[in-house]
KEKE-3310 file (N, C-alpha, C; in steps of 0.2 Angstrom, whole numbers, plus 5000, padded with zeros to 4 digits):
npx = (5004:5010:5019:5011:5005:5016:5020:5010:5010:5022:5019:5010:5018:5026:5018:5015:5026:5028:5020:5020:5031:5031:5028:5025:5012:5004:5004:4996:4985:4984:4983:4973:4962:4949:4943:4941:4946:4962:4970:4972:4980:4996:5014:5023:5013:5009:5006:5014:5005:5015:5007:4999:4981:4973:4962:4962:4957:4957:4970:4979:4973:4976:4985:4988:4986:4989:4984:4988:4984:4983:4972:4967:4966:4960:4960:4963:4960:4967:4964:4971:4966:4975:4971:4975:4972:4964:4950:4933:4929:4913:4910:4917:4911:4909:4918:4928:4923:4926:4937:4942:4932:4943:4951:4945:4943:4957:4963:4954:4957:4970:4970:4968:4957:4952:4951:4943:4932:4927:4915:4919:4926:4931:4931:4943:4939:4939:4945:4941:4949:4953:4962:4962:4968:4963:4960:4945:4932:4927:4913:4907:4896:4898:4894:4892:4880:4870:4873:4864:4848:4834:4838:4832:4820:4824:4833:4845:4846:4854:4869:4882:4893:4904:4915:4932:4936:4948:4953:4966:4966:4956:4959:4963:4975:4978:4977:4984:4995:4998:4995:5007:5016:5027:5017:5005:5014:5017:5005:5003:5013:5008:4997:4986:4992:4999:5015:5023:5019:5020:5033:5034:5026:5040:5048:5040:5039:5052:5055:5045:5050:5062:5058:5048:5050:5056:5072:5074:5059:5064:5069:5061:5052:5064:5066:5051:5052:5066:5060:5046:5042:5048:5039:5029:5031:5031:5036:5047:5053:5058:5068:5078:5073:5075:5089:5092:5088:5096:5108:5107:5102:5112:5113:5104:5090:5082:5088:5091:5077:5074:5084:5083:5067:5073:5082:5071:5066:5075:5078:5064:5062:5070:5066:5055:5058:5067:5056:5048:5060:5058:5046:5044:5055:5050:5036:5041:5049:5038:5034:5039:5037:5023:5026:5033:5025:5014:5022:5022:5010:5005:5013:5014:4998:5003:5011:4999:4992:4999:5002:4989:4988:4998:4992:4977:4984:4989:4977:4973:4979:4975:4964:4954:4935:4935:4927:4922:4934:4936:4927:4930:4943:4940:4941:4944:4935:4942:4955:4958:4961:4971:4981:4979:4984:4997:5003:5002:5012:5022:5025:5028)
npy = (4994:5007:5008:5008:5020:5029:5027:5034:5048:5051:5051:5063:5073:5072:5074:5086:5093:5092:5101:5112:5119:5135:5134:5120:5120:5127:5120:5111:5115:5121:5109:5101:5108:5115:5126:5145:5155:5149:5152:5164:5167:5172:5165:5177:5183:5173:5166:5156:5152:5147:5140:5131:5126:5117:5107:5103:5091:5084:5082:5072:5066:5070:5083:5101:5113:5130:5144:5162:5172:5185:5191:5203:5212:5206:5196:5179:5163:5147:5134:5117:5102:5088:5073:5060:5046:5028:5027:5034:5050:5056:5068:5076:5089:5096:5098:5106:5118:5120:5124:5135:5142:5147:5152:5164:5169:5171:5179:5191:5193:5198:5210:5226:5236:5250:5247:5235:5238:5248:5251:5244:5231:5217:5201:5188:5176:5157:5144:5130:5114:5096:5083:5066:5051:5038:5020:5016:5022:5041:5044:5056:5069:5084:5098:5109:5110:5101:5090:5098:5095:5099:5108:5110:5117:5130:5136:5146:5154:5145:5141:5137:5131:5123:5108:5109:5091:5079:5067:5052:5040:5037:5042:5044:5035:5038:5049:5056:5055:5064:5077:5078:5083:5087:5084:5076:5065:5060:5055:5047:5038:5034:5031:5013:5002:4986:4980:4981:4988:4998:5000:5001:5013:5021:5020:5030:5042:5047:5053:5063:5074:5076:5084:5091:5101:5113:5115:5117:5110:5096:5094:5093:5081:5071:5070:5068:5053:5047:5044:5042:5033:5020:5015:5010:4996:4980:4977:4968:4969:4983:4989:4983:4990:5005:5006:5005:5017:5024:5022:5028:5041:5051:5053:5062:5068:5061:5052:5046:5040:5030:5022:5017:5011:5000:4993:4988:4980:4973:4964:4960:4950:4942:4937:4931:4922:4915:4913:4904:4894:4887:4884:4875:4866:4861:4857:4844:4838:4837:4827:4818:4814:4812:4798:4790:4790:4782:4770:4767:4761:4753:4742:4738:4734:4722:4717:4712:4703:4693:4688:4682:4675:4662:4660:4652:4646:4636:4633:4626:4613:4607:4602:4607:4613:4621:4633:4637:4642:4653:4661:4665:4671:4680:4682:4675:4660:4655:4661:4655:4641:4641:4644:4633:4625:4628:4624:4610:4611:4611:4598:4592)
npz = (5000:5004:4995:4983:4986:4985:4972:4965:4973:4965:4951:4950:4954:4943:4931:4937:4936:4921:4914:4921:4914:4904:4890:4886:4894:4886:4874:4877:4878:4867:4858:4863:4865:4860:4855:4854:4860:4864:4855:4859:4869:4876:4879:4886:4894:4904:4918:4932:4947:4962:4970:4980:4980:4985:4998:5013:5017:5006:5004:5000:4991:4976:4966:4964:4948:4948:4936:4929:4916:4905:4895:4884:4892:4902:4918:4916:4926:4927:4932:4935:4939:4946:4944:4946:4948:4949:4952:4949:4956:4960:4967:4961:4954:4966:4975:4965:4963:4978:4978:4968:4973:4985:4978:4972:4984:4988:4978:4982:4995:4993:4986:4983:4994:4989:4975:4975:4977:4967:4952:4942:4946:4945:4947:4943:4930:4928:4923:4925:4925:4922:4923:4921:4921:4923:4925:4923:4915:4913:4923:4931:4933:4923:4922:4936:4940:4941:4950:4958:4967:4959:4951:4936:4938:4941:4933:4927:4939:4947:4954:4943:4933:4920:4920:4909:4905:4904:4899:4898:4896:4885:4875:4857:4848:4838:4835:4846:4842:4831:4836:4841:4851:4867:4878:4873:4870:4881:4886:4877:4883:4894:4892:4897:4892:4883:4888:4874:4866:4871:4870:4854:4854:4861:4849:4838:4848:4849:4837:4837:4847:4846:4834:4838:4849:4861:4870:4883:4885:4881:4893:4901:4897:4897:4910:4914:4908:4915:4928:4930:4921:4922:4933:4926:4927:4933:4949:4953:4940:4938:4943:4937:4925:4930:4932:4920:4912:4919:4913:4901:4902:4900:4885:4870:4870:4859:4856:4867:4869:4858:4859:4873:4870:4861:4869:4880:4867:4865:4879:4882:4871:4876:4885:4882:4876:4885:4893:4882:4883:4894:4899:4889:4896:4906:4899:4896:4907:4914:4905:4906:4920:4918:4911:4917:4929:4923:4918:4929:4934:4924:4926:4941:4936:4927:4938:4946:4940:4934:4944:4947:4938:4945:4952:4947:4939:4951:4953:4942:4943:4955:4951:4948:4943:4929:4925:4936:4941:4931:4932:4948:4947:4938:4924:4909:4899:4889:4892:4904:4899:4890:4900:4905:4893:4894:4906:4902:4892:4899:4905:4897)
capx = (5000:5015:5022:5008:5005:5023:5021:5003:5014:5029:5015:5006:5026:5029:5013:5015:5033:5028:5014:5021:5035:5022:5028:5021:5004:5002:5006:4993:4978:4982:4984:4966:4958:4946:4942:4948:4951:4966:4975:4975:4987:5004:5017:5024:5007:5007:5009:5011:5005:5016:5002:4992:4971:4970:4959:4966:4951:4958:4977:4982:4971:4978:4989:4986:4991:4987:4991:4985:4986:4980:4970:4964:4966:4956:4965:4960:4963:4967:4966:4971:4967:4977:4965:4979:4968:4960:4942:4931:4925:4906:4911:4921:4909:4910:4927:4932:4919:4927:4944:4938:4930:4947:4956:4942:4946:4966:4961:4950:4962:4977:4967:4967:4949:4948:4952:4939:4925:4925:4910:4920:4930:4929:4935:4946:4935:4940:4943:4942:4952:4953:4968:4963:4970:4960:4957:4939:4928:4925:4906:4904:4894:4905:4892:4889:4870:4867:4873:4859:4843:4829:4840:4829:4814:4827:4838:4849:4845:4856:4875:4884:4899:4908:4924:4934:4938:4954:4953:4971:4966:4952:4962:4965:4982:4983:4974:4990:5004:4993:4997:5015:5023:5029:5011:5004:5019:5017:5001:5004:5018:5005:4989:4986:4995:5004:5022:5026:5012:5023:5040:5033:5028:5044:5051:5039:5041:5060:5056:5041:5053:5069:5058:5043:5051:5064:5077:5069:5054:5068:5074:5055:5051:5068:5064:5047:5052:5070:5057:5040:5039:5049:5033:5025:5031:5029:5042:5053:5056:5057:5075:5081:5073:5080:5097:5096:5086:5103:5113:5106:5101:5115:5110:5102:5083:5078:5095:5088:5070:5075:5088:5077:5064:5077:5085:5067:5063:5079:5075:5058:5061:5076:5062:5051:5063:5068:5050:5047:5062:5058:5041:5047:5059:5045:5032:5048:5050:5031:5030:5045:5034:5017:5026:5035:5016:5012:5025:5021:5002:5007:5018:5008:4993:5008:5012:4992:4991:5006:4999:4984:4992:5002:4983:4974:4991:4988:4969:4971:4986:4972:4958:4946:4931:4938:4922:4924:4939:4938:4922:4930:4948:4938:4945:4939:4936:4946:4962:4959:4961:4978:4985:4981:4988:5005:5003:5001:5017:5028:5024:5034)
capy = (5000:5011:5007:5010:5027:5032:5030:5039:5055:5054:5052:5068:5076:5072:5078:5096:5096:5093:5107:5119:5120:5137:5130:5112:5119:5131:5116:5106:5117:5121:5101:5096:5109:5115:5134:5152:5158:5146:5158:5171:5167:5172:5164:5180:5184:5168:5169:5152:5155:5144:5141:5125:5129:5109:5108:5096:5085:5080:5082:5066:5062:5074:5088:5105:5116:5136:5148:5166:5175:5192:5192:5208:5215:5203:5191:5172:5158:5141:5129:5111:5097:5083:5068:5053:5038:5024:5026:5041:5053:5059:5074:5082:5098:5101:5099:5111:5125:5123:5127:5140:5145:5147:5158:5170:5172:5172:5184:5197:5196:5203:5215:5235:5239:5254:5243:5230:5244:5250:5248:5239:5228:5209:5195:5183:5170:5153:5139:5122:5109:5089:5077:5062:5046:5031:5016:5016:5030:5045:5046:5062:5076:5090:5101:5112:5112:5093:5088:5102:5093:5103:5112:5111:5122:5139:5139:5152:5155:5143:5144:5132:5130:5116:5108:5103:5083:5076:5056:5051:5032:5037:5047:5039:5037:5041:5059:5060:5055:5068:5082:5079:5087:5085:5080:5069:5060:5059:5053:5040:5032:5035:5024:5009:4997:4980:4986:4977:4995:5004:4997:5003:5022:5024:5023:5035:5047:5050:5056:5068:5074:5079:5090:5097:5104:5117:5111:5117:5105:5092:5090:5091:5074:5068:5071:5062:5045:5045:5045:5043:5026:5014:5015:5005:4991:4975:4978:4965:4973:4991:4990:4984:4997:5011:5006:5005:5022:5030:5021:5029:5048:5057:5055:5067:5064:5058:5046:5041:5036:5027:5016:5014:5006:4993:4991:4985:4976:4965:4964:4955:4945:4936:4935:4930:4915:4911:4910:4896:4889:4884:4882:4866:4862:4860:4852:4839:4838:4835:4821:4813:4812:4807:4794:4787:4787:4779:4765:4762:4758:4746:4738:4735:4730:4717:4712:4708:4699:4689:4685:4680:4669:4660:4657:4651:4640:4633:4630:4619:4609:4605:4599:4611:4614:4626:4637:4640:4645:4657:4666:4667:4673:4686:4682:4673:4654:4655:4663:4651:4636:4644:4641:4623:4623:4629:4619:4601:4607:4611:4594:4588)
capz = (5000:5004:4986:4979:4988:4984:4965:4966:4972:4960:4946:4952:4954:4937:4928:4939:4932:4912:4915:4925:4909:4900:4883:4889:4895:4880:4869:4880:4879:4859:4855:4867:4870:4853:4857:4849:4867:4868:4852:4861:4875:4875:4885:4889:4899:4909:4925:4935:4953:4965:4976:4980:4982:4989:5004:5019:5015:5000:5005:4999:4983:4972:4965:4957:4946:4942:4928:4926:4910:4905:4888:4882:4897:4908:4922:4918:4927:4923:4940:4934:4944:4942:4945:4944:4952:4943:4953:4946:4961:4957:4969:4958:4953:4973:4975:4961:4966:4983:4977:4966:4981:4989:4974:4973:4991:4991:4975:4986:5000:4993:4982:4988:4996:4985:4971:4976:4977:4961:4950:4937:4949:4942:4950:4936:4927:4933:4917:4930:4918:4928:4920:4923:4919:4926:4921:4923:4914:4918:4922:4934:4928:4922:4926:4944:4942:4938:4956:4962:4967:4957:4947:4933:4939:4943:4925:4926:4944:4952:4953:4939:4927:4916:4917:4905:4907:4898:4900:4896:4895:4882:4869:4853:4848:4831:4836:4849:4837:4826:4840:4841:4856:4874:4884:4869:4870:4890:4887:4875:4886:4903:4893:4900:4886:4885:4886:4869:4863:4875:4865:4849:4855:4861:4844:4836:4851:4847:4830:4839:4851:4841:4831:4838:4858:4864:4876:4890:4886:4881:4897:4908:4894:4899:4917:4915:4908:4921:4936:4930:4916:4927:4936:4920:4925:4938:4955:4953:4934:4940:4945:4930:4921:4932:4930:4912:4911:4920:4908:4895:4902:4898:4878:4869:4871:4856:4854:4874:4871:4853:4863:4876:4865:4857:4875:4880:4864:4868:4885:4881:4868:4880:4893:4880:4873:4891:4894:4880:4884:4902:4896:4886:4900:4911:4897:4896:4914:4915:4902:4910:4925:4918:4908:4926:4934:4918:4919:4937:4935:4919:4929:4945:4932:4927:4944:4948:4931:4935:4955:4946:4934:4947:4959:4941:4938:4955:4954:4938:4944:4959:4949:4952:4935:4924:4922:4941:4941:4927:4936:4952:4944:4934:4919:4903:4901:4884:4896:4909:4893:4887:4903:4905:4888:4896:4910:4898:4889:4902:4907:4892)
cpx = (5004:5018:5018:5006:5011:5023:5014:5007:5018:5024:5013:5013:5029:5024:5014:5022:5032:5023:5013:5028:5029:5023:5023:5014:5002:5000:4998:4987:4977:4980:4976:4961:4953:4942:4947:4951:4958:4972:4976:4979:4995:5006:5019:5018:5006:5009:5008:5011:5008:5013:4996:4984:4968:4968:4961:4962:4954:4967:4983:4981:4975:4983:4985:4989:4990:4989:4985:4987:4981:4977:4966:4962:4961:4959:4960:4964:4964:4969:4964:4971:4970:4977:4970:4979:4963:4950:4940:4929:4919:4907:4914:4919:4910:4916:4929:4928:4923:4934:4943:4937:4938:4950:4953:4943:4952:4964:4957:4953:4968:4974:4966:4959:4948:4945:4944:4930:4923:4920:4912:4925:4928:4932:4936:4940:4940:4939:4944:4944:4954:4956:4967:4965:4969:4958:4952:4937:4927:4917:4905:4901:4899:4901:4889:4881:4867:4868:4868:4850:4837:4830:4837:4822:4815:4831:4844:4849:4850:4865:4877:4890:4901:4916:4929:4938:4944:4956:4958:4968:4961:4953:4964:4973:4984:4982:4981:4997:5004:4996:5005:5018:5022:5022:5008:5006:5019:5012:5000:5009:5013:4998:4989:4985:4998:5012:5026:5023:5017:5031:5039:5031:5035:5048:5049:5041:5048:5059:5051:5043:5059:5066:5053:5045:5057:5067:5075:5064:5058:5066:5067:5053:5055:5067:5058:5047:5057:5063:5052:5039:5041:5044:5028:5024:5033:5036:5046:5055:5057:5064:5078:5079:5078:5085:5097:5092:5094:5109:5112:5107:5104:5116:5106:5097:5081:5084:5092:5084:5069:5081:5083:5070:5068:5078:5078:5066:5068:5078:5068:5059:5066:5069:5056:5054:5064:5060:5047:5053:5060:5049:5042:5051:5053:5039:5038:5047:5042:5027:5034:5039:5028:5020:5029:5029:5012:5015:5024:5017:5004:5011:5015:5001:4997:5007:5004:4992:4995:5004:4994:4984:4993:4995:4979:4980:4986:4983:4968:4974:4981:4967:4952:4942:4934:4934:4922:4928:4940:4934:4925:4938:4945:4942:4941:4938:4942:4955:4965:4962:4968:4983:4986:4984:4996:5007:5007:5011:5023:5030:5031:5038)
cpy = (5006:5014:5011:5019:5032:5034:5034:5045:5056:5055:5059:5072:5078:5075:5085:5097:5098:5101:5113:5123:5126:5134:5125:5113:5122:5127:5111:5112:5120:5114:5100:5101:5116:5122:5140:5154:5155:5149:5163:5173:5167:5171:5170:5182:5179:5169:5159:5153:5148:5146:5136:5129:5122:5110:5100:5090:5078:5081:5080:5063:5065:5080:5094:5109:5123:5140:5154:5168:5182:5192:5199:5212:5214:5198:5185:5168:5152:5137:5121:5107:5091:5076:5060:5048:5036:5025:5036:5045:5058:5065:5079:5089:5101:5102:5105:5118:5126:5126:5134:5146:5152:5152:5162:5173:5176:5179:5192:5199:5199:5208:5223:5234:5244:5251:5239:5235:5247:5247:5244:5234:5220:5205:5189:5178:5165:5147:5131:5117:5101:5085:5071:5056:5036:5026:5014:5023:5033:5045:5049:5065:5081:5095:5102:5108:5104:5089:5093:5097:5098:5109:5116:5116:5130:5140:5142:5154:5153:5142:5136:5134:5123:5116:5107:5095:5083:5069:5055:5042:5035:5040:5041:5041:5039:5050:5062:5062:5063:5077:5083:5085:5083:5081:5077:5063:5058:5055:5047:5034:5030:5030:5017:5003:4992:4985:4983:4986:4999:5006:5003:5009:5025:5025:5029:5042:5052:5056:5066:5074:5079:5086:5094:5101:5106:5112:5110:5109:5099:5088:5090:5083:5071:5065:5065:5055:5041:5042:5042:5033:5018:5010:5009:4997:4987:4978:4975:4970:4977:4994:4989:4990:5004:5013:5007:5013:5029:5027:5026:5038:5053:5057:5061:5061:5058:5050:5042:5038:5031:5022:5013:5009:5001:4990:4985:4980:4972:4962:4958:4951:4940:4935:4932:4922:4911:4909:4902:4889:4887:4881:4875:4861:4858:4856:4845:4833:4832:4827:4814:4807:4809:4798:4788:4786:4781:4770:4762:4759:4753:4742:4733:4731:4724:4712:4707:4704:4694:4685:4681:4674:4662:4653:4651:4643:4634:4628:4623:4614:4605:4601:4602:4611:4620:4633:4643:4644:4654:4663:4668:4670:4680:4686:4677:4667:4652:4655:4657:4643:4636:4643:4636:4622:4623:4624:4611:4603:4608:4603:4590:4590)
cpz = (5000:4995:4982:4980:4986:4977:4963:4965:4966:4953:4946:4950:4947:4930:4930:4934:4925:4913:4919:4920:4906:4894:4883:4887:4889:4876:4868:4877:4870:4855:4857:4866:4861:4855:4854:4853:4865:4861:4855:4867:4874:4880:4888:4893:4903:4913:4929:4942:4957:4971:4976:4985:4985:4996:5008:5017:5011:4999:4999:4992:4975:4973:4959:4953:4945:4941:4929:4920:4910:4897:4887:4887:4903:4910:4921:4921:4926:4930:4936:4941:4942:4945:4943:4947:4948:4947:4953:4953:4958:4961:4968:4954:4961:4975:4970:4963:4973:4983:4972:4969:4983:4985:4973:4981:4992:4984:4979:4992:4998:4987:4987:4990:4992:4979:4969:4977:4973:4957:4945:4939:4946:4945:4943:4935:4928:4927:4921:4923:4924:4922:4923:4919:4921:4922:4917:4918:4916:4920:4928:4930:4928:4922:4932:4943:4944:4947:4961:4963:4965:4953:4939:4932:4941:4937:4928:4934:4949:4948:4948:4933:4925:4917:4911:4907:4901:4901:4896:4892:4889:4876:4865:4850:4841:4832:4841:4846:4832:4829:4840:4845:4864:4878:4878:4869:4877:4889:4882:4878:4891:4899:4894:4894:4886:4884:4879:4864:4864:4868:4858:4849:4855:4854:4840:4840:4851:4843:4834:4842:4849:4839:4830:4847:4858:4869:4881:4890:4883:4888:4904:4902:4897:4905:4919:4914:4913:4926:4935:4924:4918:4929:4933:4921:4933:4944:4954:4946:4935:4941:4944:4927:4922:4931:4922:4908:4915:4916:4902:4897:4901:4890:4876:4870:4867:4854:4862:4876:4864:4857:4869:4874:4862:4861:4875:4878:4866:4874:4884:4878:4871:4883:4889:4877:4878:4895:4892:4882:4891:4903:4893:4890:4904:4907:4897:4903:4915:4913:4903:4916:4924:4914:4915:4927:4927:4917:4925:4937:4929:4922:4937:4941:4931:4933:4948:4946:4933:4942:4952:4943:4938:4953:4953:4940:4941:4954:4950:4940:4950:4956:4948:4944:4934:4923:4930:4942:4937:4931:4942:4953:4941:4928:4914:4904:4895:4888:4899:4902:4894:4893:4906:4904:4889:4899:4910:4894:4893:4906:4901:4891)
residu = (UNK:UNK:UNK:UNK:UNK:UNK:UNK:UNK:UNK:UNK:UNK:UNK:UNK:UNK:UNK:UNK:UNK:UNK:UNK:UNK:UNK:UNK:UNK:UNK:UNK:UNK:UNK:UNK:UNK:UNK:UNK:UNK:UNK:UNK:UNK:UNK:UNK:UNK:UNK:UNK:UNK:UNK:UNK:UNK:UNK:UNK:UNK:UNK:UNK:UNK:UNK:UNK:UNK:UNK:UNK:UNK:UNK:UNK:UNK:UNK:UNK:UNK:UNK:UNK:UNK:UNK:UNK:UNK:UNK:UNK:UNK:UNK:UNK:UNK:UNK:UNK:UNK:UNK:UNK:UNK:UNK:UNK:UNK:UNK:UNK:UNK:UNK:UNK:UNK:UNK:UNK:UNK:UNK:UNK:UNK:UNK:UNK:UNK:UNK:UNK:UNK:UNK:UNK:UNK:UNK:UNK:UNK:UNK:UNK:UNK:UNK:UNK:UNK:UNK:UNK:UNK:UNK:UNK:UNK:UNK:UNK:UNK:UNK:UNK:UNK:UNK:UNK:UNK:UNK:UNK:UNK:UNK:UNK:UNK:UNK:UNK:UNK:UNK:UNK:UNK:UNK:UNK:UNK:UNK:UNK:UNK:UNK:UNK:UNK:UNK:UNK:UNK:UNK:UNK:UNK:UNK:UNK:UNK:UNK:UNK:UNK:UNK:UNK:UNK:UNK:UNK:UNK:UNK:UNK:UNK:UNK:UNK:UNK:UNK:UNK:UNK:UNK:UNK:UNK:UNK:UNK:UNK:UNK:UNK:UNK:UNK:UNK:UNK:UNK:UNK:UNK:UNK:UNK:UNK:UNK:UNK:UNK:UNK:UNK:UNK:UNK:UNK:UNK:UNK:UNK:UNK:UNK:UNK:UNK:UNK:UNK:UNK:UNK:UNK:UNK:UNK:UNK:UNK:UNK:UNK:UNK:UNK:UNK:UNK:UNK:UNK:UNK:UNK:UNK:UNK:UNK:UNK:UNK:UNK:UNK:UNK:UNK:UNK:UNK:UNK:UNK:UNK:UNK:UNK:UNK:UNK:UNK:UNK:UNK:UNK:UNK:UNK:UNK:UNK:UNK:UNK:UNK:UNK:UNK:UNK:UNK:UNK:UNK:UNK:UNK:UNK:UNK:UNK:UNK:UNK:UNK:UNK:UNK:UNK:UNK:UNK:UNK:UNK:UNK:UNK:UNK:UNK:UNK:UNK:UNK:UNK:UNK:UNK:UNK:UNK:UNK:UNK:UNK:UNK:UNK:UNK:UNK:UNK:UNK:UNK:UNK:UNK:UNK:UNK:UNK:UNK:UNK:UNK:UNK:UNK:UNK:UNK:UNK:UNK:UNK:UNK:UNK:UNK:UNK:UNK:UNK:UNK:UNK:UNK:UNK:UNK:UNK:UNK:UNK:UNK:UNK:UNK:UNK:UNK:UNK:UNK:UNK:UNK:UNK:UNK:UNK:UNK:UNK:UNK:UNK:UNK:UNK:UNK)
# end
């Protein structure tokens, strides 16, 4: 449970890191996010506020992340939650109104009172965005209102907004290859794939890599597959890869995640040959042993057969009927004949 609680964090760790790069998030919200607002951001206006909005409640589940920017001369903000557990929480419009909550707050407290008094004073608008990558589907409602009992009889009256949802597992990959940058490619190595699928992204991710991201966003990719893709794989394997992920790390990226991918495929296809063979060793071993258990019951059948023979012998050599004998031998009257017949020539 420990284990598992540890890579939980470094996930959440390593999400905040690709996304807290503004290049990265720009890249993210041009690549996913199907809106004209999201031209009209420039990195130089972003702003990332080093400041979690997480309520003690929820300490443990999660990580956030938020961005302001100034468009046209009005402050938005951009509060990611980053929802990195396989089971859906239907809580999730209360949860983000509560943080919400919390930035309009931390907003109005460090604001001037005259400031805040003016008739055209606005409080930032508020884009809730939820990165999730769960197994399972999402099926919360991504609308406030829908969690209101009665909602429908006040419209407009009762408090509501939309989030945006980004379901990592649910993305299609030709759409991600299609996008071509740094969190595409994070999200194609992070969907929930045999690692043979995985093998085969890393190769294309080299080419993506090389020549669609600055240095900068090099070295947070870099960053998240050292730390973060190990994770992919069962404990006992975890520490081979590690090693063989600091063997690699001081290559150029896309020469580090194109060896990495070969590394692997050699890597499995031993484990994969060492499987068959020890597989055969073992059907081998196996038919050794049924063929053993097999010889012993032929052989006991033998020795019965033989004990039987020896009573049957006897019985003729007495004089008993013959018909007898056979019926209380179990065996045929023809058998029982045959060994007369031995009987008469051992005689001569």
């Amino acid at each position: 449970m420990k284990e598992d609680k540890k890579l939980h964090n470094e996930h959440d760790v390593g999400y905040k890191h690709i996304l807290s790069n503004k290049k990265n998030f720009i890249d993210f919200l041009k690549g996913f996010v199907k809106k004209d607002w999201v031209n009209l951001i420039e990195e130089e206006n972003l702003i990332l506020i080093d400041k979690e909005f997480i309520q003690e409640d929820f300490k443990e589940k999660e990580a956030d992340i938020v961005y302001k920017v100034n468009i046209d001369g009005k402050d938005i903000i951009f509060y990611i939650l980053l929802e990195l557990q396989s089971k859906v929480d239907y809580r999730m419009p209360i949860r983000l109104l509560m943080y919400m909550t919390e930035i309009w707050k931390d907003e109005l407290k460090n604001t001037e009172e005259k400031i805040k008094k003016r008739k055209k004073y606005r409080l930032p608008a508020i884009v809730p965005i939820v990165l999730y990558n769960g197994k399972n589907k999402w099926t919360a409602v991504k609308s406030f209102k829908e969690i209101l009992n009665g909602y429908e009889l006040f419209e407009e009256n009762v408090v509501d907004f939309k989030y945006l949802l980004f379901d990592v597992n649910r993305m299609e990959k030709e759409e991600l290859i299609k996008i071509a940058n740094v969190v595409s490619s994070i999200f194609l190595l992070d969907q929930d794939v045999e690692i043979e699928e995985i093998i085969k992204r890393l190769k294309l991710i080299g080419r993506i890599i090389k020549n669609n991201v600055t240095k900068e966003q090099e070295q947070s990719f870099k960053s998240w597959i050292i730390n973060i893709l190990k994770n992919r794989f069962e404990k006992e394997e975890r520490e081979n890869i590690g090693k063989l992920l600091e063997e690699i790390s001081e290559m150029e990226v896309d020469d580090m995640v194109s060896n990495l991918g070969r590394k692997l495929e050699e890597e499995f296809k031993y484990r994969e040959k060492k499987g068959k063979e020890e597989g055969l060793r073992e059907g081998l071993r196996e038919g050794l042993r049924e063929g053993l258990r097999e010889g012993l019951r032929e052989g006991l059948k033998e020795g019965i057969k033989e004990g039987k023979y020896e009573v049957v012998k006897n019985l003729i050599k007495m004089g008993l009927d013959l018909k007898m004998i056979a019926e209380g031998a179990g065996i045929s009257y023809e058998e029982v004949m045959e060994i007369k017949e031995e009987i008469e020539k051992e005689k001569h």
